[in-house]
VOGU-3710 file (C-alpha; in Angstrom, 3 decimals, decimal comma):
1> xxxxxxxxxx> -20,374/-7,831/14,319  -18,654/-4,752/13,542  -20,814/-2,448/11,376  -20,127/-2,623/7,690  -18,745/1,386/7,362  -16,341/0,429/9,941  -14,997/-2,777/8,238  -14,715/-2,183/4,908  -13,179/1,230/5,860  -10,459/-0,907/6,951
11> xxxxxxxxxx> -10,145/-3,339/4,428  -9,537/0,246/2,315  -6,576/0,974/4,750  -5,003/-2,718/3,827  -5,711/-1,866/0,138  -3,781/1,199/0,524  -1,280/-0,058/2,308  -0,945/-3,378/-0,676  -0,429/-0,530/-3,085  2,149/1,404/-1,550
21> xxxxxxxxxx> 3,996/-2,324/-0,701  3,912/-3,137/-4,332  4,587/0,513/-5,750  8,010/-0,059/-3,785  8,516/-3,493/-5,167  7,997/-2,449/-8,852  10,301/0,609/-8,667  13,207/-1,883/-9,280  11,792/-3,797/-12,097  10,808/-0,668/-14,206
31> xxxxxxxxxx> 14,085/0,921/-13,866  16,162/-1,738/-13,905  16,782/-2,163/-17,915  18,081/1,541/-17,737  19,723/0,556/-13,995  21,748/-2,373/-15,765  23,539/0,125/-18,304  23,925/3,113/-16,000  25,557/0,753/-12,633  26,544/-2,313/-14,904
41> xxxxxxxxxx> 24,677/-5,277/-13,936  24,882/-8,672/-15,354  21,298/-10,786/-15,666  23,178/-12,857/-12,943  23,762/-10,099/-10,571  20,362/-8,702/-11,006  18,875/-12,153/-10,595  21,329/-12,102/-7,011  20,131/-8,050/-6,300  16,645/-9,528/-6,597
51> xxxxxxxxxx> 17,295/-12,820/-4,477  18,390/-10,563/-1,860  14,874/-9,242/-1,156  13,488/-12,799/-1,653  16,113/-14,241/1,403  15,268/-11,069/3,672  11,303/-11,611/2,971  11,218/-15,259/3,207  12,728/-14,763/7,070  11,051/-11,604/7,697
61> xxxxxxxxxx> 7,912/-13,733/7,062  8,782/-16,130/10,170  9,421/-13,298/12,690  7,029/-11,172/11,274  4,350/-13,372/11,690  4,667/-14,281/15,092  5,334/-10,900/15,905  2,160/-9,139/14,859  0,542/-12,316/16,830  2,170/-10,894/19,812
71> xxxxxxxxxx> 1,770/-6,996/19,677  -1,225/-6,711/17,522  -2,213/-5,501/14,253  -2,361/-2,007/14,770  0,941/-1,041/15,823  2,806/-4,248/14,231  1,357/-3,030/10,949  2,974/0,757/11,028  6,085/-0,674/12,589  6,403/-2,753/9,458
81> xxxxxxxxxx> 5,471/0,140/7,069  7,758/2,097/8,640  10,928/0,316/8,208  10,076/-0,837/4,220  9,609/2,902/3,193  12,834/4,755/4,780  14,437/0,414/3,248  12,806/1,910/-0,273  13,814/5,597/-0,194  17,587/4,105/0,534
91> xxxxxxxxxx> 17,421/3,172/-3,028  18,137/6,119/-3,902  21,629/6,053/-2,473  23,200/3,080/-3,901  25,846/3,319/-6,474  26,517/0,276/-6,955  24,961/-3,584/-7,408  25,916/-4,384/-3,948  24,410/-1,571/-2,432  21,121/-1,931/-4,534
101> xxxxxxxxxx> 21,188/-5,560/-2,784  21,867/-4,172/0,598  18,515/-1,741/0,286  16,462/-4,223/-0,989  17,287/-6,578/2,010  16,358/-3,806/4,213  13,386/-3,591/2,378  12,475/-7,717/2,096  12,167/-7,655/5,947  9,931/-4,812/6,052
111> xxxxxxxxxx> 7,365/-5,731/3,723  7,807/-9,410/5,174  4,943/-7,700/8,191  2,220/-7,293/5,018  0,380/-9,926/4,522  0,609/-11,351/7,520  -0,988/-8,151/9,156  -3,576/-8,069/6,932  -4,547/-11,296/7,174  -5,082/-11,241/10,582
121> xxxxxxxxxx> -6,688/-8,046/10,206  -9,260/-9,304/7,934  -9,695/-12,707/10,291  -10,266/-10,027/12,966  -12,592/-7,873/11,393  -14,555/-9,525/8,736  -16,982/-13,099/9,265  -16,044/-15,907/7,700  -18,684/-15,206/4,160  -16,939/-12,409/3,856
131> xxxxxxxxxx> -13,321/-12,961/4,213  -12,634/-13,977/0,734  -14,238/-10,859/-0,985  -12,335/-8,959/1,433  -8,764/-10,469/0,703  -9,336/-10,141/-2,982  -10,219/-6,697/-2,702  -7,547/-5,706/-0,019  -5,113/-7,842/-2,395  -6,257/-5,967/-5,474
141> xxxxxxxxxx> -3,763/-3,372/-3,907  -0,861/-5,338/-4,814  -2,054/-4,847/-8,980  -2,755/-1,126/-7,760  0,560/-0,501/-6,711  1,962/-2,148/-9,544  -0,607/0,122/-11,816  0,789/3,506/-10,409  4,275/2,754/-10,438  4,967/1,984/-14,340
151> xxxxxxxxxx> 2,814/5,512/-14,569  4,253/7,075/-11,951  7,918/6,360/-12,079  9,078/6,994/-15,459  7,555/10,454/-14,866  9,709/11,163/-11,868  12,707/9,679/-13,437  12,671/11,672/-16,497  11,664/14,864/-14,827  13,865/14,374/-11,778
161> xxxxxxxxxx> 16,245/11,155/-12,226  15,778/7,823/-11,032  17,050/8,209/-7,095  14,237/11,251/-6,974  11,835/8,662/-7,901  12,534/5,720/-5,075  12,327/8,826/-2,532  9,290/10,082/-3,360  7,496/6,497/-3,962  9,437/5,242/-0,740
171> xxxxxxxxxx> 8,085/7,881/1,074  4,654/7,777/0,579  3,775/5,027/2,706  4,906/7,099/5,935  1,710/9,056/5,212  -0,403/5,778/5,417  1,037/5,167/9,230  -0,832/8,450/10,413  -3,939/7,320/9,069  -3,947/3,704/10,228
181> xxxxxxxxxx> -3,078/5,091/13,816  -5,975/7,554/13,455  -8,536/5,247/12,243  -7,341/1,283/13,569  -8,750/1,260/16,663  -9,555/-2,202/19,005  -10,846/-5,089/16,652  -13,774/-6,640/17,573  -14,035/-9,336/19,676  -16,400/-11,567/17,879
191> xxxxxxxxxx> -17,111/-10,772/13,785  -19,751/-13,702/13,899  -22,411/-15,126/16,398  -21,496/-19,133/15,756  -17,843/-18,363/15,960  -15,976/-19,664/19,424  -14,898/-17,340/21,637  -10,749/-18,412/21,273  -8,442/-17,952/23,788  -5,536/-16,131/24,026
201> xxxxxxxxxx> -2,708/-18,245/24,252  0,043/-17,929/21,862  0,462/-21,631/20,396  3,774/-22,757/19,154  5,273/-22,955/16,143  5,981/-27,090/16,653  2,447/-26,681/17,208  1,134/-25,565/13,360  4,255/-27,223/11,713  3,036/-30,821/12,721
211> xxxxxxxxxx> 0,151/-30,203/10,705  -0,891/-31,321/7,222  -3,011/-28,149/6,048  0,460/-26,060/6,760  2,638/-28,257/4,662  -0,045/-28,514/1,988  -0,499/-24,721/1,655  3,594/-23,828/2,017  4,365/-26,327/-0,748  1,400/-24,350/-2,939
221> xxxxxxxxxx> 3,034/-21,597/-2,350  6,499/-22,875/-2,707  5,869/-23,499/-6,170  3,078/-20,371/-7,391  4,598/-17,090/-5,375  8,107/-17,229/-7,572  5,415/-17,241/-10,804  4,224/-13,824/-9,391  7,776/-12,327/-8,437  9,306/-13,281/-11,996
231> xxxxxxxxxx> 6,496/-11,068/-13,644  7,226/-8,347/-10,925  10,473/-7,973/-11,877  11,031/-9,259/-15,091  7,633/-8,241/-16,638  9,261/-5,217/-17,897  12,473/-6,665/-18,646  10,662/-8,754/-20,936  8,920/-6,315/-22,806  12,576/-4,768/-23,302
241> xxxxxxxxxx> 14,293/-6,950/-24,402  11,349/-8,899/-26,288  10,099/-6,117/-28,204  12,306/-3,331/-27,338  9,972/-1,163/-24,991  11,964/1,944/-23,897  11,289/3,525/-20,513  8,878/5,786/-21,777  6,498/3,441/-23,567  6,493/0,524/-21,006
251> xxxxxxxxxx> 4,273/1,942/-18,362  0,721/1,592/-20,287  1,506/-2,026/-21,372  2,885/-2,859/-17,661  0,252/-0,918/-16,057  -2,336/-2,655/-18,214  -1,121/-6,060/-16,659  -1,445/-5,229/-13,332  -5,237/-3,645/-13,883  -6,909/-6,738/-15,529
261> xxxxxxxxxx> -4,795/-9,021/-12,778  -6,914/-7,253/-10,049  -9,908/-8,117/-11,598  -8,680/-11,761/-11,212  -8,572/-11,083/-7,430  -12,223/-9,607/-6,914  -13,194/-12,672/-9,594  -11,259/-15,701/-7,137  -13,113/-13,768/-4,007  -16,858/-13,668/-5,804
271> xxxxxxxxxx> -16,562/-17,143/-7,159  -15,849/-18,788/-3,892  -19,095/-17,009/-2,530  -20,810/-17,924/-5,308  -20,057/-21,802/-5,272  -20,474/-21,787/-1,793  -23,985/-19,977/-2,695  -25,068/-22,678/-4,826  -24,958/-25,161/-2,393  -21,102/-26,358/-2,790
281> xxxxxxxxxx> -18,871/-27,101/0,256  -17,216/-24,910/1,406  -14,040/-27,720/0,939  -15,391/-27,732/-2,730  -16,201/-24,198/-3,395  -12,604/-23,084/-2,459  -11,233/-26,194/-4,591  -12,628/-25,451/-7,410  -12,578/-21,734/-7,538  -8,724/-22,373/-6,894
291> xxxxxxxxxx> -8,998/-25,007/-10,211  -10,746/-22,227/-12,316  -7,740/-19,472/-11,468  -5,256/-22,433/-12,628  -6,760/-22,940/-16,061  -6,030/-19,113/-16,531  -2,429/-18,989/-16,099  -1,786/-22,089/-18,930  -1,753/-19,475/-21,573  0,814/-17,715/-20,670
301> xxxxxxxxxx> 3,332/-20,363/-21,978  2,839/-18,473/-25,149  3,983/-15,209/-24,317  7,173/-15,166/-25,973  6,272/-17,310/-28,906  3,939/-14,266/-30,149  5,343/-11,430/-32,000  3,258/-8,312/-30,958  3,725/-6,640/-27,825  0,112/-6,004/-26,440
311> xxxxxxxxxx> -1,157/-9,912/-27,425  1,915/-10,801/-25,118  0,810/-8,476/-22,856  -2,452/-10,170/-23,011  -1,531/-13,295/-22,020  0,310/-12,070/-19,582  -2,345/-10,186/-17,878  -4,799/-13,140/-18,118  -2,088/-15,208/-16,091  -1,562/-12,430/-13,424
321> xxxxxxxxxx> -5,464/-12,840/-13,063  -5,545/-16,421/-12,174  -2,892/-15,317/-9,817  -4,626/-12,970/-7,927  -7,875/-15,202/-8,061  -5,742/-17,994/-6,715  -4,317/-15,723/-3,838  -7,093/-14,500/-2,632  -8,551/-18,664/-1,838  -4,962/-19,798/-0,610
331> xxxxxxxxxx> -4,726/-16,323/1,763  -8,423/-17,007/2,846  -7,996/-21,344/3,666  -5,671/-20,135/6,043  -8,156/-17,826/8,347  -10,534/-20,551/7,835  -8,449/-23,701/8,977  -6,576/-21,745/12,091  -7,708/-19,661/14,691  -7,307/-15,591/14,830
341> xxxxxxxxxx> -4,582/-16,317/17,061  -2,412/-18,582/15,163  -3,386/-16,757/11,718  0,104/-14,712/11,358  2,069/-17,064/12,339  0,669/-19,699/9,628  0,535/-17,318/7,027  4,550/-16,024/7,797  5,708/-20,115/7,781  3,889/-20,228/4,580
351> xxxxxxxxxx> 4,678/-17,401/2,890  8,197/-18,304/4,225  7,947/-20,643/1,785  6,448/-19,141/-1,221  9,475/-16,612/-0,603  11,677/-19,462/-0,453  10,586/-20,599/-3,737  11,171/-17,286/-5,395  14,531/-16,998/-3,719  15,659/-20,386/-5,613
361> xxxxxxxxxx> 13,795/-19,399/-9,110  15,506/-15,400/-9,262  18,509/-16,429/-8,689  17,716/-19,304/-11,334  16,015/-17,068/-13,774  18,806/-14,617/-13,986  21,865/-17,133/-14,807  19,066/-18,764/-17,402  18,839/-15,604/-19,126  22,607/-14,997/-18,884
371> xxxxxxxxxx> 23,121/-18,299/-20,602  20,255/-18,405/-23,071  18,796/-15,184/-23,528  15,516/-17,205/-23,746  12,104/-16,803/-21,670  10,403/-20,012/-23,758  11,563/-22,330/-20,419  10,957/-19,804/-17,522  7,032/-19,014/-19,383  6,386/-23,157/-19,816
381> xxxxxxxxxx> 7,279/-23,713/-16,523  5,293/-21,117/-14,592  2,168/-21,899/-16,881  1,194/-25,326/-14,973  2,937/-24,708/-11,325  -0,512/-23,706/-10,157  -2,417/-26,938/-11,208  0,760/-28,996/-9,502  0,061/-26,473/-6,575  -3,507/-27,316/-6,301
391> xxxxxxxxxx> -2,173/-30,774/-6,555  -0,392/-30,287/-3,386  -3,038/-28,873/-1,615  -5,416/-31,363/-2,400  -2,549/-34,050/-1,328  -2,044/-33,107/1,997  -5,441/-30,973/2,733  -8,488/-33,398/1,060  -10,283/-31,721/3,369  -10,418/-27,978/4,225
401> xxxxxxxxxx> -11,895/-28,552/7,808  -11,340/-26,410/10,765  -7,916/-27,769/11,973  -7,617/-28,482/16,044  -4,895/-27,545/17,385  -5,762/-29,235/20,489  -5,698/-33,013/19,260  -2,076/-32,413/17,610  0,341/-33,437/19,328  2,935/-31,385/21,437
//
């Protein structure tokens, strides 16, 4: 097993390199009520700007994936990190709505090699125990990003202008690639004495798509991940237009968010350990700890019923929690159900379709607000897609056993 200064040194690089993916995600969202009157977007052609990215990440995810399987973490990571921050600092170029969805297509397949990296990365470095803590805190990253950016980017926008502030941001994660290269070195072999040595065949993808644990955890997704980009990039629009939150004051309330939601991601981790501590299966443990992150998100259909901005903010943050929490169990099931091998490849089809899902609901979200001007739908709906997720899992996964690849068929 590798020791646990050398581990959990990397699960710090994934961390970092979470923040910086989701510090150039939330550029968009926090300047895009002042974007809007500047360029002249619709809601429609923002909800189409932000589709864009969805489309490019939802097949970056399926090459992406299978790619990192191939070449390896270290050097599929940085190749990945690479490309999404020159995609992020071409931002600050566009002039126009088309060009705005031109960079963030650029920038969709980029940050498509993420997760699936650090997935793997985590399968590869970290025992099975373990894993769980170690996504939620590596995930935590994506709230951390989101943290420094609503603090971060007004700053640079009103001291510099807004296309100062996607360069600088953009650019930051170029500094990440030196350190990864300087401190990744070769993954252990073995993280744990009763796991099987695996081969190293690449399996195919008709392989893991004629299996029910895939389906089961790409529906979940299908219908949770668009929950998480709608308050990624219309958190702040919200607050705008809700309770009239100018540039300047949004980045505490937004910022706020995003802290408590990455205690939801340490909190889905630790309670999986701890059920599975107290003598729970490990089929159970992840079950329920998944059930408990649900309950927290069914608040949140009262977000824009409430008339003060921080209890809205509240709810919203307690819903971003349960989000996290529930990430960090549906990220982990798959490193537990597929070998180290197959790991990228499972997570890009399923995240493939958890970006699918938020492809279908941006584009949806922005003609609903063009037609109503109304959140009360989009907030009810998102409130119980995580119990009909878990629903889904438990459908086609009853049981979260190690899945064979061998006895499927080919």
């Amino acid at each position: 097993m590798p020791t646990g200064r050398s581990r959990w040194t990397i699960c710090a690089l994934l961390f970092f390199a979470t923040t910086v993916n989701y510090a150039d995600r939330q550029i968009l969202g926090i300047l895009a009520p002042g974007l809007q009157k500047e360029i002249g977007w619709s809601e429609s052609e923002y909800g189409l700007i932000v589709t864009a990215f969805q489309a490019a990440y939802a097949l970056g995810l399926l090459g992406a994936g299978r790619l990192i399987d191939r070449i390896g973490t270290r050097l599929g990571y940085s190749l990945a990190l690479g490309w999404w921050s020159v995609a992020a600092m071409l931002h600050g170029v566009a002039s126009s709505a088309m060009g705005f969805a031109g960079a963030r297509f650029l920038l969709g397949l980029g940050q498509a090699g993420n997760f699936p990296a650090a997935i793997k990365t985590v399968a590869e470095w970290f025992p099975k125990r373990e894993r769980a803590m170690a996504t939620g805190l590596f995930n935590s990253g994506s709230n951390a990003g989101a943290i420094v950016a609503p603090l971060v980017v007004p700053w640079l926008t009103l001291r510099f202008g807004w296309r100062w502030a996607f360069a600088a941001v953009g650019g930051a994660g170029l500094v990440w690639i030196a350190a990864w290269l300087l401190l990744y070195r070769n993954a252990p072999g073995r993280v744990q004495a009763d796991e099987p040595v695996e081969a190293e065949t690449h399996i195919p993808w008709r392989v893991l798509i004629a299996n029910r644990p895939v389906w089961g955890i790409l529906l979940a997704r299908f219908v949770t991940d668009p929950v998480w980009w709608f308050y990624l990039y219309w958190g702040p629009k919200f607050l705008n237009t809700q309770f009239g939150l100018k540039l300047d004051q949004i980045g505490a309330p937004v910022a706020a968010m995003y802290l408590f939601s990455s205690v939801g991601g340490v909190f889905g981790g630790w309670l999986y350990s701890f059920l599975a501590g107290r003598g729970h299966s490990s089929n159970a443990a992840r079950k329920l700890a998944m059930l408990a992150c649900a309950v927290m998100v069914l608040p949140i259909v009262a977000a824009p019923r409430v008339a003060n901005a921080w209890v809205a903010t509240g709810l919203i943050a307690l819903a971003m929690a349960g989000h996290c929490g529930w990430a960090a169990n549906i990220f982990t099931t798959v490193s537990d159900l597929f070998p180290k091998r197959a790991v990228s490849s499972v997570t890009g089809i399923c995240g493939f379709g958890g970006a699918a899902g938020g492809m279908l609901v941006s584009t949806a979200v922005g003609f609903v607000l063009q037609a109503t001007g109304s959140y009360l739908t989009i907030f009810a709906l998102a409130s119980f897609s995580y119990l009909v997720g878990l629903g889904m899992i438990q459908l086609m996964c009853p049981r979260l056993d190690t899945v064979n690849l061998k006895e499927l068929p080919l």
